[in-house]
N, C-alpha and C positions, 0 to 999 in steps of 0.2 A: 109387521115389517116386510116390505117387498124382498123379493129375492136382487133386484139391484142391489138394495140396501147392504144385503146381507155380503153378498160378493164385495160390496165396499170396505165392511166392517171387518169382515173376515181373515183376510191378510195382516191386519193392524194388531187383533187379536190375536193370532197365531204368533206374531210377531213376540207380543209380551209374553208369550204361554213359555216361548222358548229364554227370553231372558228371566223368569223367573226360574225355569228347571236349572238352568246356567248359574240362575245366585244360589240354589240349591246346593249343586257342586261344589259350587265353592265356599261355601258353609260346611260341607261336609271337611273339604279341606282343610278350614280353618281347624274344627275341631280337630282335628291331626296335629296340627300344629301347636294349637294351645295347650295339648296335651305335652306333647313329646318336648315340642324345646325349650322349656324349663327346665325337663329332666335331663337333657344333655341326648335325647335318641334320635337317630339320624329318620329324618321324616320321609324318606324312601323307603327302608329298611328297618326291623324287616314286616313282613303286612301285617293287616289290620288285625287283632286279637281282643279277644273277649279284654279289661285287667283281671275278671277274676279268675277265670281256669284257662286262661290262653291256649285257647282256641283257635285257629284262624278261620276269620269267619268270611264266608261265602260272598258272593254275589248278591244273591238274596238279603242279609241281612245290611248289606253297605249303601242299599236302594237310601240316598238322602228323606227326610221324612216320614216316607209309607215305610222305610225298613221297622221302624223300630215301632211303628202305631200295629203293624203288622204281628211284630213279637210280642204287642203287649207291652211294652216297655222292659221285658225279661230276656234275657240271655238263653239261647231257644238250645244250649249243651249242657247249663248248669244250673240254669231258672233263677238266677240273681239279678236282681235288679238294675236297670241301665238308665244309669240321668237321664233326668227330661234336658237337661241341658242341651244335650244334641240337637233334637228335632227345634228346639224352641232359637239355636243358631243358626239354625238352614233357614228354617219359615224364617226368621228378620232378615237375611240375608237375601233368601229369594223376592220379598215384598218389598227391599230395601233397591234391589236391581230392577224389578219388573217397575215398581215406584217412577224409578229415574227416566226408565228408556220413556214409559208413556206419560211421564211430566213432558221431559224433553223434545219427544218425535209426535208423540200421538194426541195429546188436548189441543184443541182448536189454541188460541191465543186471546178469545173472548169469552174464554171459559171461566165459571166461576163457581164455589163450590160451598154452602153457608155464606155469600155475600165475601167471599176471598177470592181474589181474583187468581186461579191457579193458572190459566193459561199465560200469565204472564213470570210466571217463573225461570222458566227455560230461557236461556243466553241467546241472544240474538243468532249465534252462528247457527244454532238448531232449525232455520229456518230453510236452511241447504239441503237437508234429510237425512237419514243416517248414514246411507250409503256413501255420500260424500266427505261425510265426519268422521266416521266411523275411529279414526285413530285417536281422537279426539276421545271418543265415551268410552274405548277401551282403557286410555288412559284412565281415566274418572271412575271406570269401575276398578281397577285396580287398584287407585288406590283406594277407594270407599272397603275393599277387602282385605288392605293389609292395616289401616284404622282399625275394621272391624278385631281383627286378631290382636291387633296390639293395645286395646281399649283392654279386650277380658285379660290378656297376661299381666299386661299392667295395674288391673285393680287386684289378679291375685299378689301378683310376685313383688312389684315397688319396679318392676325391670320392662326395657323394650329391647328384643331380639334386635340388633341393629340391621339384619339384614331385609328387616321387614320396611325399612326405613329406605334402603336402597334397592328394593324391586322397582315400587312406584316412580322413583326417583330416574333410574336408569331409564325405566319406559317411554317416562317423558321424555328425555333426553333421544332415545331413539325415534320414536314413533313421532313426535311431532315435528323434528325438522326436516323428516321425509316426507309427512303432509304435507308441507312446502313446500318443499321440492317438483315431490308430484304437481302440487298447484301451480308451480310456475310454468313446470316445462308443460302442464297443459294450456295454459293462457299465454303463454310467451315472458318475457323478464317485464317486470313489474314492481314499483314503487310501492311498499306501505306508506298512505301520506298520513295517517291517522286513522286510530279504530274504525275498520271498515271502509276503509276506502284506498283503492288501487292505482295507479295510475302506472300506465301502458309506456315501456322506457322512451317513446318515440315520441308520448304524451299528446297522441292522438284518441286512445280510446280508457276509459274508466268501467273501471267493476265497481259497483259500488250496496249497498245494501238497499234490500233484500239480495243482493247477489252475493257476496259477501263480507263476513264480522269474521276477523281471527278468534284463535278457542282460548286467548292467553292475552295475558300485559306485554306487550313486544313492541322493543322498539322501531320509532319509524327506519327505513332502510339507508335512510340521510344521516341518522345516528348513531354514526362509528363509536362518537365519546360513551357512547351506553353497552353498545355491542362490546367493544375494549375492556369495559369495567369487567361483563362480565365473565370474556376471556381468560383474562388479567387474574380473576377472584379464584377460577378453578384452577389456573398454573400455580396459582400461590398454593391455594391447596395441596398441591401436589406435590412441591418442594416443603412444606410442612410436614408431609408424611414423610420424606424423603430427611427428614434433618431428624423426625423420628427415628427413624429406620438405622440409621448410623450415627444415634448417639449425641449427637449435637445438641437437643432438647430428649429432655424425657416425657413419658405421657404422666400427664395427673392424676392422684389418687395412687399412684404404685405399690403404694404401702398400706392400703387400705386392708385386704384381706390379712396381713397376718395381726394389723392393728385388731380389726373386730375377731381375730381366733384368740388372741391374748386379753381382750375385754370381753371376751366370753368365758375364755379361763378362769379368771380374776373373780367374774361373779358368781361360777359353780363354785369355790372354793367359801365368796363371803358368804354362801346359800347353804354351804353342805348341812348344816348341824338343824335348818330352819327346816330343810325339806323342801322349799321351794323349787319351782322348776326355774333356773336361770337362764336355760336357753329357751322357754315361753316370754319369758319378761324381755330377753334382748334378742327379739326374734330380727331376724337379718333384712325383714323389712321397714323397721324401724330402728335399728342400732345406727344407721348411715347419721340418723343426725345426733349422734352423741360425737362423732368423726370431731377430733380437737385443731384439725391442721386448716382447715378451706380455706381461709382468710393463703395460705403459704398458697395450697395449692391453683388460686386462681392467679397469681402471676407465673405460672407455668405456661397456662391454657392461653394467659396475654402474650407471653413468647409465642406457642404454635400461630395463634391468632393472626401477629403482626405480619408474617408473608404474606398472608390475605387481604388483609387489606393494604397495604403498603400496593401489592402488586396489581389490584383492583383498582388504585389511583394513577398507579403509573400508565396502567391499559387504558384505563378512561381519558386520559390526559396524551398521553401518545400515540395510541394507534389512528386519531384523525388526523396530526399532524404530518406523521408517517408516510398517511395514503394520499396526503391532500402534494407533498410532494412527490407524487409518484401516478398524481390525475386518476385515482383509484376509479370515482364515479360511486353510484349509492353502492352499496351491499346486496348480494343476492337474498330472495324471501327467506328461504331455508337457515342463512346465517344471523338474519336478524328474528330468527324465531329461536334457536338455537341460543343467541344472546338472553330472549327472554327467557326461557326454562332456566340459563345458569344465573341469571339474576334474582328468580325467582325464588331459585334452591338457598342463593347466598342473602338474600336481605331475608327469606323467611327463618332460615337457622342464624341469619347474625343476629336479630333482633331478639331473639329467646337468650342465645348465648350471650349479648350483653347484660340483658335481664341477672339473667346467672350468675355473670361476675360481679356485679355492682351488686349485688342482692349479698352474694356470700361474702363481699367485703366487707359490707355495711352492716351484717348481723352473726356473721362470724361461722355459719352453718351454710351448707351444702345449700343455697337457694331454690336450684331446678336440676333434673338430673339429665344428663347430657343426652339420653333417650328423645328427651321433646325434643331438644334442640333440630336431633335429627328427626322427628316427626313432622317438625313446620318446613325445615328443611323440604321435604316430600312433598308437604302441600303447595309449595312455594312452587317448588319443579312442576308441579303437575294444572296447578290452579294459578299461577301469578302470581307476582309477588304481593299483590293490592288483597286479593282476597288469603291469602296467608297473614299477611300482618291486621288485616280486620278481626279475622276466626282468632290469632294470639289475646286479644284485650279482648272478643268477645267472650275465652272462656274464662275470665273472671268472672262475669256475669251468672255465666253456667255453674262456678265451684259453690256461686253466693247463693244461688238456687237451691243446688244438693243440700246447703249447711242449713239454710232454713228447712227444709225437707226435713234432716237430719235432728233436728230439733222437736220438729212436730210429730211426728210418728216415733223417731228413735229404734231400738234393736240395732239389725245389725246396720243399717245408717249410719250409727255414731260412730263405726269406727273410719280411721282415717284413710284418705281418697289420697292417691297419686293424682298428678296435673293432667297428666298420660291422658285418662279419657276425658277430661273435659276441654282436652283441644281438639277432642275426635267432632264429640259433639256439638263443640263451637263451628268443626269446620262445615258437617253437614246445616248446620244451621245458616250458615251465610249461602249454601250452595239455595238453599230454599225458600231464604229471607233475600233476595239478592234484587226486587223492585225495592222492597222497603225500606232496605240500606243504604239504598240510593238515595232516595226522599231523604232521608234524614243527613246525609251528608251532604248534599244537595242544599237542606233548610241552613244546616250548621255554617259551608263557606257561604253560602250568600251568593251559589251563582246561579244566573238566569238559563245556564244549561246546564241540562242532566248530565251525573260524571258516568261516565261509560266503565264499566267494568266488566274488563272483557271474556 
């Protein structure tokens, strides 16, 4: 290889060396987390300690990966064994980030890998560079790492940390409508006419692609009725928590915990003479569906629900009338991306939570647990609403997978899986399958043009 070469390659490389040490990090962090908040400990405080002689361990030893290949896998104060689990959540995590950035920035686009065309993976926007994007894949790693955390808490515990659900979500909500922004006041005000394509308010000059593809499903900036909707869906939200808050609706499930402490009672007592352990049999991650009320408790969740959508129709339905009497003219970039991300968060968590209601009305149990809800939610925010509701119905494909898996090999397989990770993995799957889904939804409607999924 020349030394051009090398200077060529060389940035590129460095480039991934650092997003990998980066997914490292935060692999490490994960495991912080997956530890601590099931147990209720605050993941600030206090630092990091051996579990077995609590310790607090050094600098040295919290080195992501080499700490712990370094001690031998052993506790270097009390020589007790330390999971592989850590090191083996960093390494996914790091090759999970380094993976993305040089899918996305660094393989040519005629790249191909076993006769699979990899360089077509990466979203059209990626063609801007990182630099450009940049809020864009911060977004996309963050959430790929609250997935990540909430995939293993979830196959332990039956639970998702809800605030894992609202990092990603917020981010997007931040980060991308100021990419916007920035992009306008760098270009001047400008029209979304359709995926990737600009037009200049004065409708003299056009951005167009390879110049630029938005990172998201967003509506064009002509489309007040869509931007409204999904103003409209977060005020409802808001006045939901708000009718919460004071009483007016109560939340569902309320009565759950002292139901499952008194149906754990019940079974120590029919247990005592057998010996059995009653609280292994009615472990708390399986008791939720012995829960006698769903069928009650999902016209609650229809009360919360109805300000959401209700207020969703009225946005979509009013705010064009509104401005069209008021010669509003299109929408700035930043608020029709802003639209997207809150459309996104509400059709990827309505569609699960309908799922939910109509599932636990129809069979009388707990259908999905309000966790995913807020997980597609996330993805929704962060990814569109188009590839949130693909990844929902693709991880039935994924749970069909596992059960077969779960069959052939068997152990600890056979026991039972929360939905939790198989929307993680359905979501990464679409981020990767995302030529292919196309083709296939492309063969299915029957149109002569590719659907853009942005």
């Amino acid at each position: 290889m020349s030394w051009s070469s090398v200077i060529v390659v060389l940035p590129l490389i460095t480039q991934a060396v650092f997003f990998a040490a980066l997914g490292a990090c935060i692999g490490s962090l994960i495991n912080v987390l997956v530890y601590r908040m099931p147990r209720g400990i605050s993941v600030v405080r206090p630092a990091s300690r051996c579990p077995s002689c609590q310790t607090k361990l050094t600098w040295r030893e919290n080195i992501p990966i080499f700490g712990w290949l370094l001690l031998r896998g052993r506790c270097r104060f009390c020589n007790v064994r330390v999971s592989a689990e850590y090191p083996i959540v960093e390494t996914i995590v790091a090759a999970l980030f380094a993976g993305i950035f040089a899918l996305w920035y660094l393989v040519p686009g005629d790249a191909a890998l076993f006769g699979i065309a990899i360089g077509k993976i990466a979203p059209a926007w990626t063609g801007n560079g990182a630099l450009a994007t940049w809020p864009a894949i911060v977004t996309l790693l963050v959430l790929l790492g609250s997935l990540t955390a909430m995939t293993i808490i979830d196959a332990r515990t039956f639970t998702i940390p809800l605030v894992l659900t609202w990092v990603p979500a917020a981010t997007a909500a931040v980060l991308l409508p100021a990419h916007a922004g920035w992009f306008e006041f760098a270009h001047g005000p400008l029209r979304l006419i359709q995926p990737g394509y600009f037009l200049s308010a004065d409708r003299t000059r056009w951005i167009t692609t390879p110049g630029w593809t938005w990172t998201l499903a967003t509506p064009s900036t002509e489309q007040w009725g869509w931007i409204g909707a999904g103003l409209g869906g977060m005020l409802g939200i808001t006045v939901s928590l708000l009718m919460v808050r004071f009483g007016i609706i109560r939340r569902s499930f309320e009565d759950y915990e002292a139901w499952e402490a008194e149906a754990i009672r019940t079974a120590e007592t029919e247990h005592a003479e057998s010996g059995v352990d009653a609280k292994s049999e009615n472990d708390a991650t399986h008791l939720w569906i012995q829960y006698p009320h769903a069928r009650r408790e999902m016209f609650v969740e229809a009360a919360f629900v109805s300000p959401i959508v209700m207020m969703s129709l009225l946005g979509g339905w009013g705010l064009p009338r509104l401005l069209a009497g008021m010669s509003a003219g299109v929408a700035p970039l930043w608020l029709a991306v802003l639209g997207g991300v809150f459309l996104g968060y509400l059709i990827g968590g309505g569609v699960v939570w309908a799922v939910r209601i109509f599932g636990s009305l129809a069979f009388g149990k707990e259908a999905m647990g309000m966790g995913d809800v807020h997980l597609m939610a996330a993805v929704g925010a962060c990814l569109g609403w188009i590839d949130s509701v693909i990844g929902f119905f693709g991880a039935a494909f994924v749970g069909l997978a596992y059960t077969i898996a779960a069959m052939i090999v068997g152990g600890k397989l056979k026991r039972a899986m929360p939905f939790g990770p198989f929307l993680a993995i359905s979501t990464l799957l679409v981020l990767l399958g995302r030529p292919w889904i196309e083709n296939v939804l492309t063969g299915l409607i029957g149109s002569a043009t590719p659907i853009n999924l942005p």
